[in-house]
N, C-alpha and C positions, 0 to 999 in steps of 0.2 A: 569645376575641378572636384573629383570624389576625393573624400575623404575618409580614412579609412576607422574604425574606429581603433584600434593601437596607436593614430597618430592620437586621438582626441582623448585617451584613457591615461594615465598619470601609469609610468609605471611600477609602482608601484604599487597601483590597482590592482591592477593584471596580476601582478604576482601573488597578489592575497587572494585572487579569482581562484588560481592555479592551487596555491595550498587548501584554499578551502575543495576543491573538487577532489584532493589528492587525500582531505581528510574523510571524502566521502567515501571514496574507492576501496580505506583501510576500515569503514565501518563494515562493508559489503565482504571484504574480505574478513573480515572476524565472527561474519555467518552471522547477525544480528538481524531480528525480526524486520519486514518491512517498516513496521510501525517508529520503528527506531532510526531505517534510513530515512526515511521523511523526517523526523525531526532534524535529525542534524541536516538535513537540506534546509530546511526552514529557516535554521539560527546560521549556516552559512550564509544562507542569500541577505539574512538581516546587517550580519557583520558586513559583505563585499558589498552591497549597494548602497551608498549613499545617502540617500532619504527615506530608507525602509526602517522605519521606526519599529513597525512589526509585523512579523508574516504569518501565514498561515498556510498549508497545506490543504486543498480538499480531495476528498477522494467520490470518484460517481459509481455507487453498484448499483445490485437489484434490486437492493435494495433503499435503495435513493443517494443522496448524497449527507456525508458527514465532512467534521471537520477532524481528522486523524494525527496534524502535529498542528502548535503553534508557539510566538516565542512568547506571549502574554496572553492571558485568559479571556481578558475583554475582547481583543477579535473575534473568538469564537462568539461574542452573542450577536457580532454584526453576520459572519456567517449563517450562524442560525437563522436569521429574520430573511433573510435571501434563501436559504431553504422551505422556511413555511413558506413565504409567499409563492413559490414557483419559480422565482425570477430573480434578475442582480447580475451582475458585472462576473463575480465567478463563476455561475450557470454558462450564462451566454459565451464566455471567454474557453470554457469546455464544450459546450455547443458548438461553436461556430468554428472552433479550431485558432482562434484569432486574438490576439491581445487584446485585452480593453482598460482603455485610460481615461477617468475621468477627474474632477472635482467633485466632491459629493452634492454643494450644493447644485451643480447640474444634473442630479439624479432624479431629484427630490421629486418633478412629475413622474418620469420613465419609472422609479424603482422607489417610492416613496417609505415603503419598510426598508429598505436597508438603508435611506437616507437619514431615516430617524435614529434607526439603530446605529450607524456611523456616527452622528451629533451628538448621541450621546455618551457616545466614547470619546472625545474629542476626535474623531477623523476627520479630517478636512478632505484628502487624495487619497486614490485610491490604483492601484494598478494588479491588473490577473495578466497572468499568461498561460495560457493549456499546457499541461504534461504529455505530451505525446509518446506513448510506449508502442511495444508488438502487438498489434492488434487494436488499435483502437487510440481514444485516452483516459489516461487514469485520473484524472482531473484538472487541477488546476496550482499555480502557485499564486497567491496573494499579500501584495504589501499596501502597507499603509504609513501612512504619513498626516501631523499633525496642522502641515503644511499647506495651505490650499495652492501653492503653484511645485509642488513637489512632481517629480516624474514628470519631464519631459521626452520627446522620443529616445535622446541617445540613451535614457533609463532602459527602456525600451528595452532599446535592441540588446545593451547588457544583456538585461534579464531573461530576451529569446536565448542567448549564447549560455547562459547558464542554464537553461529549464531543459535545452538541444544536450549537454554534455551531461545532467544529471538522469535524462529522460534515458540514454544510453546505460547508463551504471545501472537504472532500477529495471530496464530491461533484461539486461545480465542475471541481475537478482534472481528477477522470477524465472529466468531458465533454470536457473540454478536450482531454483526452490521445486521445483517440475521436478529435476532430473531427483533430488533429493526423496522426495516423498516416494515416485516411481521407485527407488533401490528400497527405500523403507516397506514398501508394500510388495513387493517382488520378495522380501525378505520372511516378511509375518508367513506369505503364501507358503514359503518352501518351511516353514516350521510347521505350519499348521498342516502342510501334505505330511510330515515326518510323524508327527502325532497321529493322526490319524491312522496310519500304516501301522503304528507300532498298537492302538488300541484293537484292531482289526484281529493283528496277532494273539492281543492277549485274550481275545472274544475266541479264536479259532482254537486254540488253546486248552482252554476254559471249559469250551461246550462241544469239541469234536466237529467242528463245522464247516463250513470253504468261505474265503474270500468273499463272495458274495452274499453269504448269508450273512456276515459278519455286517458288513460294512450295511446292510438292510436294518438290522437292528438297529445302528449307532443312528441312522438315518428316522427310525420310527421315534426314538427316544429324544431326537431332534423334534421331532414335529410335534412328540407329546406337551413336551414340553416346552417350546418355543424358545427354544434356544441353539444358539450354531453351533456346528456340527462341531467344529475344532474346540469350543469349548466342552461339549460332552465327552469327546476323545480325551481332552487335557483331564476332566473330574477321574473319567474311567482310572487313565493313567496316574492320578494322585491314589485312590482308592488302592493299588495294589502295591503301589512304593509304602504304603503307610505298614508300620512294623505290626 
């Protein structure tokens, strides 16, 4: 007989699942750096799960991987030690696309730095789950526990159902943050064409001259000087506003 997990989740769980994802959603809606929704994911997932004593955030760029939120400091150097070495439970757990659950001391051959680094935070458990956004994933969530039998599956699958509904919001995010910068730089462009245009004038103006010879100069005084074209238009246009 399957069991589902709403029957096996207290509820009151669930409910603090639900306000904690509903306090994610009003982070995302108050336009707060990504840097900020990952923490408060962090300290949510700390709060609703059970034996997640402390979490952590990773994130994987091009620059490799960091550790970008967490709910206490000492995590971060068990992180660390799983990033020098190459390898660890939240790499693989990003890699593989796959939860990974262990006890630390069964690390200690497979991942020996971050097993030392855990022991001596007091970790005992250890549980990653991947972030999976648009395009890829963004890394990982990581809990720890002092507990060496902490996080068994139905942890687990919690913690897929929370990483599935936050992976959703931070996808949003970065649409959002796209669509955001696109209007921010659609915007500079249409000032800097306006500047430009009016400097042309004050050139044509000035020295009796057309459109193209106008805008050749701003462009030569560009290149003399190595600097862009809308800022030599903006100096031009300060120079003759000045009384």
């Amino acid at each position: 007989m399957l069991v589902s997990i709403e029957d096996r989740v207290p509820a009151s769980l669930l409910d603090e699942a639900s306000e904690a994802l509903e306090e994610l959603a009003g982070v995302l809606a108050d336009e707060q750096s990504l840097d900020d929704v990952l923490q408060q994911l962090a300290e949510s997932a700390s709060r609703v799960i059970p034996d997640a004593e402390n979490v952590s955030v990773t994130v994987v760029g091009a620059d490799g991987a960091s550790t970008v939120a967490a709910t206490d400091r000492k995590v971060v150097a068990i992180d660390a030690a799983q990033y020098s070495a190459g390898d660890g439970p939240c790499l693989e757990a990003t890699r593989t696309q796959r939860p990974v659950r262990l006890a630390v001391e069964g690390g200690r051959e497979r991942w020996p730095q971050f097993a030392a680094a855990a022991e001596e935070a007091g970790v005992r458990a250890y549980l990653s789950a991947p972030l999976l956004v648009e395009g890829g994933t963004l890394g990982s969530l990581n809990l720890y526990s002092s507990d060496e039998s902490a996080f068994d599956p139905f942890d687990e699958a919690l913690l897929r159902l929370f990483t599935t509904a936050s992976a959703a919001a931070i996808t949003g995010f970065r649409r959002y943050e796209r669509s955001r910068v696109l209007v921010a730089n659609l915007e500079r462009a249409l000032l800097s064409r306006s500047e430009i245009d009016q400097a042309k004038g004050v050139l044509m103006a000035a020295h009796g001259i057309g459109e193209a010879e106008a805008f050749q100069r701003l462009v030569e005084e560009s290149q003399t000087h190595n600097t862009k074209l809308r800022v030599v238009a903006r100096n031009l246009l300060d120079s003759v506003r000045r009384p």
